[in-house]
N, C-alpha and C positions, 0 to 999 in steps of 0.2 A: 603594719599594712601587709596583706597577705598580697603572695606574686599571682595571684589570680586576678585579686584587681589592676592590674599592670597591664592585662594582656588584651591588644584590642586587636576584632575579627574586624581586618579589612576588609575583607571580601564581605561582609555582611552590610557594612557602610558605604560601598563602592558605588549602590546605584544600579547593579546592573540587573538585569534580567534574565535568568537561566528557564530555556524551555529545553524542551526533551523533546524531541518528535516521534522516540516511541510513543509516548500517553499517546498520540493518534493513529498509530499501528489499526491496523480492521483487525476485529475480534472472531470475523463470524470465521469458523468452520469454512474452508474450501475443500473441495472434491473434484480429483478430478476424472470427465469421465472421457475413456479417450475411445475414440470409435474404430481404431484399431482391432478393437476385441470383436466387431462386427463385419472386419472382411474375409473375403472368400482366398485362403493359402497367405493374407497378411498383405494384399496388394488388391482386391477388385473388390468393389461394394455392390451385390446385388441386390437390386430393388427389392425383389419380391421376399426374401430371404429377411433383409431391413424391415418391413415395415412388418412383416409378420412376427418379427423380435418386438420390435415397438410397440406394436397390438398386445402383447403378452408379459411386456416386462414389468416389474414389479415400481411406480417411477416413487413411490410414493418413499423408500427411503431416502430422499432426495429433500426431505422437508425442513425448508428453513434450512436447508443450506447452501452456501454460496457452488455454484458447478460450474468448473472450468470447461468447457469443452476442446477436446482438441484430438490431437493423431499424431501419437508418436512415431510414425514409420512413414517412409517417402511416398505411400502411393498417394495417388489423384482420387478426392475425396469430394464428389461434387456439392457443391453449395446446396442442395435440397437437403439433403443430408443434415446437416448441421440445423438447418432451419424446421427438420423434421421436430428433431432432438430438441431445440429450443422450445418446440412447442407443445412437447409434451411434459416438458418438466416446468413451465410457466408455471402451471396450477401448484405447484410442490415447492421449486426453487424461491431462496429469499432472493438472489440473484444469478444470471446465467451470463456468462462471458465466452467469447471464445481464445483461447489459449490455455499455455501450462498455468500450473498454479501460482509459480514464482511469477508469470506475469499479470495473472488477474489480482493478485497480493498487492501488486506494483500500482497497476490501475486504482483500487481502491483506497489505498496510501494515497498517492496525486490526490484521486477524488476527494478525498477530506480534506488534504492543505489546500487545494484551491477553493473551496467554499469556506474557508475560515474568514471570521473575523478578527481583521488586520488592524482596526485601529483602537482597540486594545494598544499596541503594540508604538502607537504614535509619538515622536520625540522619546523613547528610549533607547537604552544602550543594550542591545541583547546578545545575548553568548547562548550560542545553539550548543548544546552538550554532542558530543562525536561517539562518545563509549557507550553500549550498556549490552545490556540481558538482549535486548529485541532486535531483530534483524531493520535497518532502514534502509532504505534504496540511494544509491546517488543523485536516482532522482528528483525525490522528497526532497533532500537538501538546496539542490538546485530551483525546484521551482519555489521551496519557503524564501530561500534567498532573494530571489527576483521578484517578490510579493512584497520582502521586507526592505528594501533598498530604497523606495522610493519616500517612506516614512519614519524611518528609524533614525538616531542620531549617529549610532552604529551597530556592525556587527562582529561579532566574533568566535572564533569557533574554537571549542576545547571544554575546560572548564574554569570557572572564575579565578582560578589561584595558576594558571595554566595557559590562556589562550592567543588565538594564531589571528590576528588583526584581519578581516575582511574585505571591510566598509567604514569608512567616517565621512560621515557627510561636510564638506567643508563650509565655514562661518562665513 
């Protein structure tokens, strides 16, 4: 009898369920375009100055892809503004947000755990993987967890040969 046949993967018998919540990381391209670059000494936006940028700017490399907008400098940036920009990159952007990019990243993240379908997921034992390549928000984890708590038999967090007890639902 060779010692290969001896050796049994428990973790493979265990039952459990390992997701990743990179695999729902957003894929698209963010941009961001910060209006900053549009005031007058880096603190006053003036109108006429704006819309004659807008009238002339090129928006169309903006196509299909995600644009964050926002202002990385403290000045007071009136809401016309923002709503100018939103609508001129409608026609282009696959999506326009306002904020940095790590936070419109964040948004889109959420947006996809919260439209998932959860009962998949019904009476089993899942272990949410914590490590890898993709950046995930604390977010994510949080709102998958409070999606999964109410259907799961448990949770767990790490990886199968590894993990940190969450959730069990009691019998």
């Amino acid at each position: 009898m060779d010692i290969q046949d001896n050796i049994v993967n428990k973790v493979a018998q265990s039952g459990l369920l390992t997701i990743d919540l990179a695999n729902f990381a957003p894929t698209q391209d963010i941009i961001a375009y910060d209006i900053k670059d549009n005031l007058f000494h880096g603190l006053i936006l003036k109108e006429k100055d704006f819309r004659e940028f807008v009238k002339n700017h090129d928006w169309s490399q903006y196509q299909e892809k995600v644009v964050a907008i926002m202002c990385s400098t403290d000045a007071i940036v009136p809401t016309w503004a923002y709503m100018i920009l939103a609508n001129r990159l409608a026609p282009y952007a696959y999506k326009i947000s306002f904020g940095t990019k790590e936070e419109v990243y964040r948004d889109l993240f959420l947006k996809t755990i919260d439209e998932m379908d959860y009962e998949q997921y019904a009476d089993q034992r899942v272990v949410v993987k914590g490590c890898g390549d993709i950046h995930v928000p604390e977010s994510a984890f949080v709102l998958f967890t409070s999606k999964l708590t109410p259907i799961v038999k448990s949770i767990m967090y790490g990886e199968p040969c590894s993990t940190v007890p969450v959730y069990k639902r009691k019998s």
